[in-house]
matplotlib code that plots the C-alpha trace (Angstrom):
import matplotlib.pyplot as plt

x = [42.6, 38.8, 37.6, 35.3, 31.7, 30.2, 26.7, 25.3, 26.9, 27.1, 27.3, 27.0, 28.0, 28.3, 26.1, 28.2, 25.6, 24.2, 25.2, 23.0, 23.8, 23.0, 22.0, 19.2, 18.3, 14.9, 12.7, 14.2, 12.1, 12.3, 10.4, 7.9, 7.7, 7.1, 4.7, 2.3, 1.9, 0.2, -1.9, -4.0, -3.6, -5.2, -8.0, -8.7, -8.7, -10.8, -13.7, -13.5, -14.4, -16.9, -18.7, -18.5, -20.6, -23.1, -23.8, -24.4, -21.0, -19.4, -17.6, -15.7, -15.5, -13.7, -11.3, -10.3, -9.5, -7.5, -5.7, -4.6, -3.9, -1.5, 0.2, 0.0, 2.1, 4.2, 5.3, 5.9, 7.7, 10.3, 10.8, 11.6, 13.4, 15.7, 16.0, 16.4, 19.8, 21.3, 20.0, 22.6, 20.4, 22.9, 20.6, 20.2, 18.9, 16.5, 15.6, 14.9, 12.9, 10.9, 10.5, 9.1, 6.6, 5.1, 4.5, 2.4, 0.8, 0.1, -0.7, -3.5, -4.7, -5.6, -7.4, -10.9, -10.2, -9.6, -12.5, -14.7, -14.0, -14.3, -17.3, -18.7, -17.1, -14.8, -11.6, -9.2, -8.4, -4.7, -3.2, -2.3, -1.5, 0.7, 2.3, 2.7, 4.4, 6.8, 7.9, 8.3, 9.9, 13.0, 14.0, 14.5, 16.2, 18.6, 18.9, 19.7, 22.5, 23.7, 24.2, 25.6, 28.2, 28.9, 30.1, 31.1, 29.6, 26.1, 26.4, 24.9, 22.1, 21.2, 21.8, 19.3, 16.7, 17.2, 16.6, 13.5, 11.8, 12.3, 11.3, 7.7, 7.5, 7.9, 4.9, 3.1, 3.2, 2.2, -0.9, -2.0, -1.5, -4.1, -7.6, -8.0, -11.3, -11.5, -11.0, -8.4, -6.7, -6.4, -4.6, -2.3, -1.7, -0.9, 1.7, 3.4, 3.3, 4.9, 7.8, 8.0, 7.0, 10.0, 12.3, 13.3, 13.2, 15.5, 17.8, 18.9, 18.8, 21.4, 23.2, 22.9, 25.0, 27.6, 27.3, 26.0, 22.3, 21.1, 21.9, 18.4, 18.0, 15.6, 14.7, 14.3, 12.1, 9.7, 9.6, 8.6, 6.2, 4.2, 4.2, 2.4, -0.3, -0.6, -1.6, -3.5, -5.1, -6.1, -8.5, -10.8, -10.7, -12.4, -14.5, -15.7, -16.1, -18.2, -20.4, -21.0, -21.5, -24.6, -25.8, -26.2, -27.6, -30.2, -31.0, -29.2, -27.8, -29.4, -27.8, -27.7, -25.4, -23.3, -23.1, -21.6, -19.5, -18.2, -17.5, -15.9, -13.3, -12.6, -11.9, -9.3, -7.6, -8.4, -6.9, -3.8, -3.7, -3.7, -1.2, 1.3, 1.4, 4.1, 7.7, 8.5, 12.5, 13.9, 13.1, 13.7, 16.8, 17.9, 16.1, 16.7, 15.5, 12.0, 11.8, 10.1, 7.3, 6.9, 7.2, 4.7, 2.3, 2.0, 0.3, -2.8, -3.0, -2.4, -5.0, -7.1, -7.2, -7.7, -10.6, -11.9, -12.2, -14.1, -16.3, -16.9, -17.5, -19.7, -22.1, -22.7, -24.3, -27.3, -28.1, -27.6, -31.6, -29.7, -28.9, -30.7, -28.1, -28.9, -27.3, -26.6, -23.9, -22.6, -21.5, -20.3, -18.1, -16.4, -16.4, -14.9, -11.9, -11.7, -11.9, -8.8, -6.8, -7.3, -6.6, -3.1, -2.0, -2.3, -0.2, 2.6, 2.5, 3.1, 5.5, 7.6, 7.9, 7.5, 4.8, 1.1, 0.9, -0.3, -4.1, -4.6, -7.9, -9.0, -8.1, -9.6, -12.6, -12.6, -13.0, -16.4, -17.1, -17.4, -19.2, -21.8, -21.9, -23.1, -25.7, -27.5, -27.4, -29.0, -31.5, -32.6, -30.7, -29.6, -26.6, -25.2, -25.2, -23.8, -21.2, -20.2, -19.9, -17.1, -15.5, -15.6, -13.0, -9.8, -11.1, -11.3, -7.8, -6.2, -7.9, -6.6, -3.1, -3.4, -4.5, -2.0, -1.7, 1.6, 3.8, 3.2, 4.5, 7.5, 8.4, 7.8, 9.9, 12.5, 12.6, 12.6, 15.2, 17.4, 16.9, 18.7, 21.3, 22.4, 22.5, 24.5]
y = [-2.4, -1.6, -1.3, -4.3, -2.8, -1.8, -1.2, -4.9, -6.8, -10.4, -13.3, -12.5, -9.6, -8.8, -7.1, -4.5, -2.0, 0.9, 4.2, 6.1, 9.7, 7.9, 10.6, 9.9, 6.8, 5.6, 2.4, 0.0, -2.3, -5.1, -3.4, -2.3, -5.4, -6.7, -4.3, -5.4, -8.2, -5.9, -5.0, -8.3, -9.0, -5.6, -6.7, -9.6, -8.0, -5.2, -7.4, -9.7, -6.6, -5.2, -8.8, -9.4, -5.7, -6.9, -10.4, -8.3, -9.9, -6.6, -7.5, -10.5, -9.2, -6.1, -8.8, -10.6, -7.5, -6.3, -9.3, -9.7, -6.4, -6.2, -9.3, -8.3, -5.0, -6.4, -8.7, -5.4, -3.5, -6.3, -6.5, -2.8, -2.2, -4.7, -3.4, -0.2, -0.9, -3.6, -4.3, -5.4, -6.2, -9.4, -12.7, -14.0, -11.1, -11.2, -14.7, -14.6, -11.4, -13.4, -15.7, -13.4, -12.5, -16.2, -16.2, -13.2, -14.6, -17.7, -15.2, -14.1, -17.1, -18.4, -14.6, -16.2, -19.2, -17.2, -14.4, -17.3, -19.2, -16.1, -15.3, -18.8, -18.8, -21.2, -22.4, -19.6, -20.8, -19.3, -22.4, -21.0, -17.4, -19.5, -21.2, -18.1, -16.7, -19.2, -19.0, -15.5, -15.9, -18.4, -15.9, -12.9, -14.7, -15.7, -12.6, -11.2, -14.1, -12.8, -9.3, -10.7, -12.2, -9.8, -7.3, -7.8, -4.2, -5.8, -9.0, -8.4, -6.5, -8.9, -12.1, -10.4, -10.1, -14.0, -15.1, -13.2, -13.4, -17.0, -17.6, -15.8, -17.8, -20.9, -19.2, -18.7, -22.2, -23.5, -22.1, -23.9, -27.1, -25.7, -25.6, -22.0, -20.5, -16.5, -15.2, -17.4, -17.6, -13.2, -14.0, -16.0, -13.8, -10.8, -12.4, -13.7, -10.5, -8.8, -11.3, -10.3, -6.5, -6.3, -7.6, -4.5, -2.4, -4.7, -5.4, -1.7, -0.6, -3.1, -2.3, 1.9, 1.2, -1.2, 1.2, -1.5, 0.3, -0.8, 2.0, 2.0, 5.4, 8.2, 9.6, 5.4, 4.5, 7.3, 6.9, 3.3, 4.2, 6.8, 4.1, 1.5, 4.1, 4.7, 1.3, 1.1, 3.9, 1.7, -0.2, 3.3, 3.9, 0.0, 0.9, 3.8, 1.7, -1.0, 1.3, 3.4, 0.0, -0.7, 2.5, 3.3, -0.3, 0.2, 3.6, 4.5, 8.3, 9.9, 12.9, 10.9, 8.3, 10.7, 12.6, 9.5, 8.3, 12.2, 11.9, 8.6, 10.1, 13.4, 10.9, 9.0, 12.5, 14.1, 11.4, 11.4, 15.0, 15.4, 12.1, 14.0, 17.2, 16.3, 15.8, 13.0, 12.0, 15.4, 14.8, 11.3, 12.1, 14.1, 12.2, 9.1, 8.4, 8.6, 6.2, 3.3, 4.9, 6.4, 3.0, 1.2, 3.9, 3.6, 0.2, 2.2, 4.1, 1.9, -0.4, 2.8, 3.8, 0.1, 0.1, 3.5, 1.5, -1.0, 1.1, 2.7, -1.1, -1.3, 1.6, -1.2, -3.8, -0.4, -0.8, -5.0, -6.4, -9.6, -7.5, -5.5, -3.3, 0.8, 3.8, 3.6, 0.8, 2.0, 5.2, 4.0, 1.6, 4.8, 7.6, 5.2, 4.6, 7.7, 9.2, 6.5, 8.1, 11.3, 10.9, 8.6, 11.2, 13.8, 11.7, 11.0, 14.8, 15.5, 13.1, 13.9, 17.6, 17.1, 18.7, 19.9, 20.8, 24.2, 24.9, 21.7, 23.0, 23.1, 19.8, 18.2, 20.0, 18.1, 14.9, 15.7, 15.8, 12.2, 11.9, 14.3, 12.2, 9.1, 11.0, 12.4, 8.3, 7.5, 10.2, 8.7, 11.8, 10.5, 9.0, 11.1, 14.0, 11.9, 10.8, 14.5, 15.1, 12.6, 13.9, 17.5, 16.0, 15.7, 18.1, 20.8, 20.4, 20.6, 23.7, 25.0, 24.0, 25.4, 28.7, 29.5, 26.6, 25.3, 28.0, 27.4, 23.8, 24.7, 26.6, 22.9, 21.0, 23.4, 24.2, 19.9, 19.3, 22.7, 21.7, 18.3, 19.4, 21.7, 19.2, 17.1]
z = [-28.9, -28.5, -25.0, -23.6, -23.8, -20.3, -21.6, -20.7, -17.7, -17.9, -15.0, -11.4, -9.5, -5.6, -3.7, -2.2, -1.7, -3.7, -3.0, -1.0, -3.1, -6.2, -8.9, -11.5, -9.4, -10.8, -10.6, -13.0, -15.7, -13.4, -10.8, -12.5, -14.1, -10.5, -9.9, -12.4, -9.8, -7.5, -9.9, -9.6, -6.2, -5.4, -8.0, -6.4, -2.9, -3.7, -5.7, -3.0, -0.5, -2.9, -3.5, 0.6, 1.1, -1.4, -0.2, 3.4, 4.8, 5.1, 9.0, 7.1, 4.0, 6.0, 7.6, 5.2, 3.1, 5.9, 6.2, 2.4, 2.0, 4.8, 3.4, -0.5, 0.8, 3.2, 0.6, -1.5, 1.2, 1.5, -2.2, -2.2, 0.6, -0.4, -4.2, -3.1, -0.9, -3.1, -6.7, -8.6, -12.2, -12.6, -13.3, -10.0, -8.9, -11.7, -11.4, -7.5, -8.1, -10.8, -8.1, -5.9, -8.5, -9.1, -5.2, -5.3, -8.1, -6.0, -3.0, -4.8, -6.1, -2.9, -1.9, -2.7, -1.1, 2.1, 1.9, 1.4, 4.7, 7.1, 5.3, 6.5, 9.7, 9.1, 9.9, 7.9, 4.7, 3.9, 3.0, -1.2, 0.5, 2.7, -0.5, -2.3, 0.9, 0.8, -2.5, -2.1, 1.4, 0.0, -3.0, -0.2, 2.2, -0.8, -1.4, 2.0, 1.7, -1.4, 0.6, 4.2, 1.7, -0.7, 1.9, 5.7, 6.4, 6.0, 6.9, 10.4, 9.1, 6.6, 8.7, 11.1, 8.4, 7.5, 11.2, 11.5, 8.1, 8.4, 12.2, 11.0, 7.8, 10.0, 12.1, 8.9, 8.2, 11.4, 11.3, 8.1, 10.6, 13.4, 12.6, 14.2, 13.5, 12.5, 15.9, 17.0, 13.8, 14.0, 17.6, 16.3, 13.3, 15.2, 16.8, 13.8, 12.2, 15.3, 14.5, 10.9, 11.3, 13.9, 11.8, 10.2, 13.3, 15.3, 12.3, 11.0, 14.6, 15.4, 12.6, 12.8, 16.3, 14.2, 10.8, 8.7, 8.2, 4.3, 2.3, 0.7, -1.4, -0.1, -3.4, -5.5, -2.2, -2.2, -5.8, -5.0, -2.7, -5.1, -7.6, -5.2, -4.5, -8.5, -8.8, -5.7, -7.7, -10.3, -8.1, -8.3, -12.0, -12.1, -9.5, -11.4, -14.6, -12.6, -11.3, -14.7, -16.4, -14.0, -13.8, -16.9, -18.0, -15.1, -15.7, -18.9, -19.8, -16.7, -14.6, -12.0, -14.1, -15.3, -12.1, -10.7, -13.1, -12.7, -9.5, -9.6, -11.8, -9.7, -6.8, -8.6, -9.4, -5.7, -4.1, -6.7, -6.0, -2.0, -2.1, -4.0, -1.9, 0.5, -1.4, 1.0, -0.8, 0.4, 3.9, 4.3, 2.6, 5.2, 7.9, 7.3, 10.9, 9.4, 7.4, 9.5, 10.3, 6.9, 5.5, 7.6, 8.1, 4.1, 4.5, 5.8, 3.0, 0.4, 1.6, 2.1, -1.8, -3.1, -0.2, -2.1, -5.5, -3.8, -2.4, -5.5, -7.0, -4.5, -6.0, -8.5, -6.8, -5.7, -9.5, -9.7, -9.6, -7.9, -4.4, -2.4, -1.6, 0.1, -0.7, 2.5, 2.3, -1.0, 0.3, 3.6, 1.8, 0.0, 3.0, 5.4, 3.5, 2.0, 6.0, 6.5, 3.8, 4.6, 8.0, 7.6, 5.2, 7.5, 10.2, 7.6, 6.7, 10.8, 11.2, 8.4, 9.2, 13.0, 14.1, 12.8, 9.4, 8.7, 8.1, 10.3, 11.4, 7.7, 6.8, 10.0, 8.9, 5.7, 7.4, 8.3, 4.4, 4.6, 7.7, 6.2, 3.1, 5.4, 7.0, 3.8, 2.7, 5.9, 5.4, 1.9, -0.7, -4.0, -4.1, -6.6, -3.5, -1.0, -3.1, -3.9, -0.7, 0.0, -2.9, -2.0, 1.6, -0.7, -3.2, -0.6, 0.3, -3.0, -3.2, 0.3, -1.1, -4.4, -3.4, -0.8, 1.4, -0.1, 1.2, 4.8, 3.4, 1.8, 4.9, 7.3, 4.8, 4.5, 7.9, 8.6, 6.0, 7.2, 11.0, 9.9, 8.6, 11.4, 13.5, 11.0]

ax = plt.figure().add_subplot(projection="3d")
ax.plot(x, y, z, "-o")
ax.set_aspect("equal")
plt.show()
């Protein structure tokens, strides 16, 4: 008699936990599929920005960027934390992840909406983000059900990840009841997000001492992760098509237009480039201690690179007859984040290896690349040398790596990954 076929599973199955030595463990179609999610909500979040510099709104436009983006990635975080540790590809999971996909959807929806009312000084807007959070919110705390039940190991870790994600989603939705204007609204916000941000903290450290820790995969999660700033990349490759649709309808084939439009490109690849440096999986693998930190730290840089296609966006509105916008602004709006990037790449370098990465003088010289690319704006050079300038921060170390640099890299990783398993 034939064997049953094990290639498709059928009807539920119980969340027992993936393996944490998983071989070949890859993103699966589904999230990728939620991904594509991200995709808009970092489009909306980044024209928003760019639209907010140009209207001469830039401190709200700033906020509110700041704000959406830490929510559009938390969001993102949770899903993939979660996946990572207990995806079981059965149709509930599918469904509730779908789920999760309409409320970020809805969470971007409602982006505008919210830009628009810290722009005019009014009471905060988040009511749709709010919605979309809540959708999202009831399909993870299902899930975390699903695990505490499928297997007693986790049950405390998961049951501790209910309790807080929904105590801060009850926050959440008490401030759509108080009519808090921008400064007291960002109060109130912080607090709620310590609630949710120490949700993870509290729950696997609990759990470490009990050994119920989620047994999320080093190697799927930094896979994750370099995904997420793939499409965060995105936002600069639409940046860089904005701006070379203005420039070259205002001034048409110039040096200057293609020198930009140049430059915007070597940015997207420079910042691909310095991101992918560091082989994070190996480490965390072995140092799974690192991982918090790691995690969160990435929500600076991901908000960083979708800030960088903005910025470039931004280059746009110089060439728009409607806005009076300097080369000033434009190239602040790209050096600054670029300078953030730069800077929280460098930390999550350190921390990951434990201690100063080598040829750290050289690559906290190329911070000042930016800086210098602010001052020529300010002292009236064409924009096309400014923006070179900023380029020429990540450019410069690629090159440092590339010609030598990446064996005094080698040698922190190995000696990181080798010094963990001593001790093991």
């Amino acid at each position: 008699m034939a064997e049953p076929s094990t290639y498709y599973r059928h009807g539920l199955r119980r969340m027992l936990g993936r393996r944490q030595d998983e071989s070949h463990r890859a993103a699966t179609p589904l999230e990728l599929l939620f991904d594509l999610t991200f995709v808009a909500a970092f489009g909306v979040a980044g024209g928003e920005l760019a639209h907010g510099i140009a209207e001469n709104l830039s401190l709200a436009a700033v906020g509110g960027f700041a704000f959406s983006m830490v929510a559009i990635i938390w969001a993102w975080i949770n899903f993939s934390w979660f996946a990572s540790a207990f995806d079981t590809d059965d149709w509930l999971f599918r469904v509730l992840t779908m789920v999760q996909m309409v409320g970020v959807i809805v969470l971007a929806i409602g982006l505008p909406q919210m830009f628009a009312s810290i722009e005019h000084g009014e009471a905060v807007a988040n009511e749709v983000m709010v919605a979309g959070y809540v959708i999202m919110r009831v399909a993870v705390i299902a899930q975390w059900l699903r695990a505490a039940k499928g297997n007693p190991q986790f049950s405390r870790v998961a049951m501790t990840y209910v309790i807080f994600i929904g105590v801060a989603q009850l926050g959440w939705v008490a401030l759509i009841l108080l009519p808090l204007g921008p400064i007291e609204f960002l109060i109130c916000a912080i607090v709620v997000a310590a609630i949710d941000w120490m949700g993870p903290i509290i729950a696997e450290s609990k759990a470490v001492r009990h050994d119920g820790a989620t047994p999320w995969h080093a190697h799927h999660i930094a896979e994750r992760y370099s995904l997420l700033a793939i499409i965060a990349l995105g936002e600069t490759v639409m940046g860089t098509l904005a701006a070379s649709q203005a420039i070259s309808d205002a001034e048409g084939w110039t040096f200057s237009t293609v020198m930009v439009i140049g430059l915007g490109v070597v940015m997207t690849f420079a910042l691909w480039w310095v991101y992918f440096l560091v082989p994070s999986a190996p480490v965390l693998a072995a140092r799974r201690e690192k991982i918090t930190a790691w995690g969160y730290g990435h929500i600076v840089v991901f908000a960083a690179i979708a800030a960088v296609g903005a910025g470039l966006h931004v280059i746009a509105y110089v060439y728009d007859e409607h806005y009076h916008l300097s080369t000033l602004t434009a190239i602040w709006a790209v050096a600054i984040p670029v300078l953030v990037f730069m800077a929280g790449l460098y930390l999550l370098h350190a921390w990951l290896v434990s201690g100063l990465p080598k040829h750290a003088v050289l690559q906290a010289g190329t911070l000042a690349l930016p800086v210098l690319g602010i001052l020529l704006a300010a002292a009236d050079w064409p924009l096309w040398v400014c923006l070179l300038a900023v380029v020429l921060s990540p450019v410069a170390v690629v090159v440092s790596y590339e010609l030598g640099g990446w064996r005094a890299l080698d040698t922190q990783v190995a000696g990181s990954i080798q010094k963990a398993q001593s001790i093991a």
